[in-house]
N, C-alpha and C positions, 0 to 999 in steps of 0.2 A: 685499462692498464697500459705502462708503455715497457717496451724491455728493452734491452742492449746483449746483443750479440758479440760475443770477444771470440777473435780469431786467429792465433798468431802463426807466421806463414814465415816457412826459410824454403825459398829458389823452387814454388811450386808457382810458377806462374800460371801457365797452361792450365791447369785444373783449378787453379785458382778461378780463376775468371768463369767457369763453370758455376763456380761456386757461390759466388756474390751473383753472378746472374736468379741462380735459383732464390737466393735471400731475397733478392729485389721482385721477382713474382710473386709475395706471397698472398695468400688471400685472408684480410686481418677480421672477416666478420665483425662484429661490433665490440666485441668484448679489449681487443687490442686497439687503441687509438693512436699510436706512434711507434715506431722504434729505432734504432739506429745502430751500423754494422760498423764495428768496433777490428779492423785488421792492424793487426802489429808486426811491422816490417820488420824480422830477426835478423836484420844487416843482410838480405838476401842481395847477391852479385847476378840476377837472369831478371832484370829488369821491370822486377815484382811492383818497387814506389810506383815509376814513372809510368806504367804501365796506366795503374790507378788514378795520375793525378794528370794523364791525356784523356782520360774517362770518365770522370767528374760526374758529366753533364748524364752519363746511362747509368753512373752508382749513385743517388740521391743521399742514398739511407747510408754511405759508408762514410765512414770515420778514420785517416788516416794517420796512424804512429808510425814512431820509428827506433829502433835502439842497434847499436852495437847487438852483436850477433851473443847471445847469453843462455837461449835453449827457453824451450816453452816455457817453462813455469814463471820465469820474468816475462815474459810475452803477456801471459795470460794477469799474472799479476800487477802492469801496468794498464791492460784494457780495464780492470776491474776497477781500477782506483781511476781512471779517468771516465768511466760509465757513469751515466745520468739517471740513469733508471733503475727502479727498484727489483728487477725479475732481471739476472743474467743466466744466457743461454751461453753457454761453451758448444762449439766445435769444431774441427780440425779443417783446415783451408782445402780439404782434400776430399770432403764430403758435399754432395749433391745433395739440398733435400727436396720432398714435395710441396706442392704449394700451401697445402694447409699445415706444414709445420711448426711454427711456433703459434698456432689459435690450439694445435691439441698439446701441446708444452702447457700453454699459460691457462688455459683452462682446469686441465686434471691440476698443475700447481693451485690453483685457486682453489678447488674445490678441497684440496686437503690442509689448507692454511687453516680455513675454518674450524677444523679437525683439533688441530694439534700446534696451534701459534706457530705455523710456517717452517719446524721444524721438519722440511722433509724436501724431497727433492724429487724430479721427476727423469727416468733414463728411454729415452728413446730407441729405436731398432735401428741398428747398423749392419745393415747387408753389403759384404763385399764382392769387389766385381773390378773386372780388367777391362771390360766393354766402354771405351772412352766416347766415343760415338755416341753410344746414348746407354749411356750406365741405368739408366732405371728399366729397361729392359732385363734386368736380373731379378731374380727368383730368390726368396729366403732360403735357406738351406740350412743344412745341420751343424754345419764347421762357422753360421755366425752366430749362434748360439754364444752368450757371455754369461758370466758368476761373474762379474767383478761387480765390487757395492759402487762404485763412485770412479767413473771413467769420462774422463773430459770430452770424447766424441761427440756427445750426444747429449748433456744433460740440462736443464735448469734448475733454479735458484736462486733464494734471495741472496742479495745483494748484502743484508746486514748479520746473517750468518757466516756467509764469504768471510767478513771482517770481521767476525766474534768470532770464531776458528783460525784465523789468523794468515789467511792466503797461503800461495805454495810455497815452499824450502826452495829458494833457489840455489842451494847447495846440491839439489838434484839436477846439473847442468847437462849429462848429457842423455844418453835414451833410459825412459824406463823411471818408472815408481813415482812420478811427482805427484799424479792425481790420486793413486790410490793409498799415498802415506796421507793427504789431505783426508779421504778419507777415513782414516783411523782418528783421525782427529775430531770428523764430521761426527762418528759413534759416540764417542764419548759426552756429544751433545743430545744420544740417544736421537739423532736424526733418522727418519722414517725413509728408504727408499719404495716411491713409485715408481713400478711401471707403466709408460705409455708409446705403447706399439705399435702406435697411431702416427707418432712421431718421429718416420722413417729418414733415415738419409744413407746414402748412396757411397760407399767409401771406396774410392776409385786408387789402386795400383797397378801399376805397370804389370804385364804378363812374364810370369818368372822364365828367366831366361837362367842357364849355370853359369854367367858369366858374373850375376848378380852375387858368386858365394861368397867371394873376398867380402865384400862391404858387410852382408849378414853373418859373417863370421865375426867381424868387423863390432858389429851392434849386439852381437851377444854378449862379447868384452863388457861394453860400454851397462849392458844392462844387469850384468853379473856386481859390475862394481858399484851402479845406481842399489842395487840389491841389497848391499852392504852398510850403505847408507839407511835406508830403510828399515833394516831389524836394530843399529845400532839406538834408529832413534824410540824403535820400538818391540822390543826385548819380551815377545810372548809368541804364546803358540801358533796363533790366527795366521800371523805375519809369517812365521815359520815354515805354515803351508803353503800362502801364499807367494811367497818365495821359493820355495822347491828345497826349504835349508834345511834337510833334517835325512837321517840314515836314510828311511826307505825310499826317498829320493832318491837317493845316492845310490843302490843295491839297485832298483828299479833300472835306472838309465844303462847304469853297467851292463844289465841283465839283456836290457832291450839292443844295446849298441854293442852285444860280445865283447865287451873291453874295449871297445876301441875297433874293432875291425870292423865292422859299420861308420864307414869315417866319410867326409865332405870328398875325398879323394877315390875309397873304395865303390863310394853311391854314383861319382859321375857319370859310367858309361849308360849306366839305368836312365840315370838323370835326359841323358840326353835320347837317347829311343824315343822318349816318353814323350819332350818336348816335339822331338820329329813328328810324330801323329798328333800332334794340339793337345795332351794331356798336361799342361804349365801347370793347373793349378795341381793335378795329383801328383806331379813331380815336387812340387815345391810341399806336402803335405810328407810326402818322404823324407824330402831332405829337413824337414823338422826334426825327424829323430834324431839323426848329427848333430844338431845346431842345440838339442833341448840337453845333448850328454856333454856341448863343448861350455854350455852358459852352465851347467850344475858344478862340472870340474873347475870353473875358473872360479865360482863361487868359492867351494871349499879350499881354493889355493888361498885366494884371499885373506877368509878366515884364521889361515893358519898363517899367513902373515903379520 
């Protein structure tokens, strides 16, 4: 079998290069005979192309695009349409994986094509972790636990389902919902989610610092209005949940953020104690609850707009 990797990457250099390193280690057993790493330059300004194309000679397997800057799902949906290979693996330029990563993707994919004529896809384990140094030195834990059916981090797929679903809306241009409204599309093909937890990768950010809260204030906007987009195209209940769009959401958050006085501003002093002793990531798990009351109310603004 041969697959293609699609990658699409805006201004993560540095962990980029992690990344495609780990692609290029892998160990393909016999069942895999080629493959080729598919990155799509999203108009990144931190040196991302050139970086790549002074590297050639240590990235064999990469494949280099390029577009005006338009948000992952055109990313992703030019890697696909310029892939050669019949198995495409999605993940984020920001994920380290192991070396046998795509032999336990294309294998468990194989094994259920037989099954069910390919209808099905395979989601691999994404453990998060701030340790840049050597990210896989992280431990699974409970907060990387997913329910999402179909999240571009980690998955594969054929290639001819991709295209009989119809690739991503790139009307979902800035954060948030592209892969899992493809999903909803994926269902209706009565497509089978696998899991394979075999096939781990490493999804490396930065250690939350408060200084980070403008911008993730920032991206709940952005994910609120992708949001909108999402139930318009898909008008039921699933989506409803999945989006957070429905009363007990709404009662819930209020409930959880006092109104409001649980706010990005009241959480700071906490915020930063917490940071002072190395607790980042259980700071940044607090300041969720802000961030999950400010993306529910910009939702229902919307709405009502």
């Amino acid at each position: 079998m041969k697959v293609s990797v699609v990658i699409p990457t805006y201004n993560r250099k540095l962990i980029l290069q992690k990344c495609l390193f780990s692609l290029e280690n892998q160990r393909l057993h016999s069942l895999i005979t080629d493959y080729e790493i598919i990155v799509v330059d999203d108009g990144s300004t931190d040196g991302t192309y050139q970086w790549i194309k002074d590297n050639e000679a240590k990235l064999p397997h990469v494949v280099l695009l390029e577009q005006q800057h338009g948000g992952p799902a055109a990313g992703r949906n030019l890697g696909v349409i310029n892939s050669q290979n019949e198995i495409i693996v999605f993940i984020d330029s920001d994920l380290i994986v192991v070396e046998d990563f795509l032999f336990h993707h294309v294998s468990k994919l194989c094994e259920y094509w037989k099954i069910n004529n390919k209808k099905c896809f395979t989601y691999g384990s994404v453990i998060n972790t701030s340790n840049f140094s050597n990210p896989k030195e992280e431990k699974y834990k409970i907060t990387d636990i997913s329910f999402a059916y179909f999240a571009t981090g980690n998955v594969a797929i054929s290639k001819d389902l991709l295209l009989k679903a119809g690739l991503f809306d790139t009307s979902f241009s800035l954060y948030g919902w592209e892969d899992l409204e493809l999903g909803e599309r994926l269902k209706n093909f009565n497509t089978k989610l696998i899991k394979c937890p075999e096939a781990i990768g490493y999804h490396w950010h930065p250690p939350f610092n408060y200084e980070q809260i403008p911008s993730l204030v920032k991206k709940e906007s952005e994910r609120a209005k992708m949001a909108m987009i999402f139930f318009n195209k898909h008008r039921n209940t699933r989506v409803r949940m999945i989006i957070q769009f429905t009363i007990l959401h709404k009662i819930f958050w209020e409930i959880v953020c006092l109104g409001g006085l649980i706010n990005t501003q009241t959480l700071l002093p906490i915020l930063k104690i917490l940071i002072k002793f190395g607790k980042n990531n259980f700071a940044l798990e607090l300041l969720r609850l802000s961030l999950n009351h400010i993306y529910v109310n910009e939702l229902y603004k919307l709405s009502r707009n």
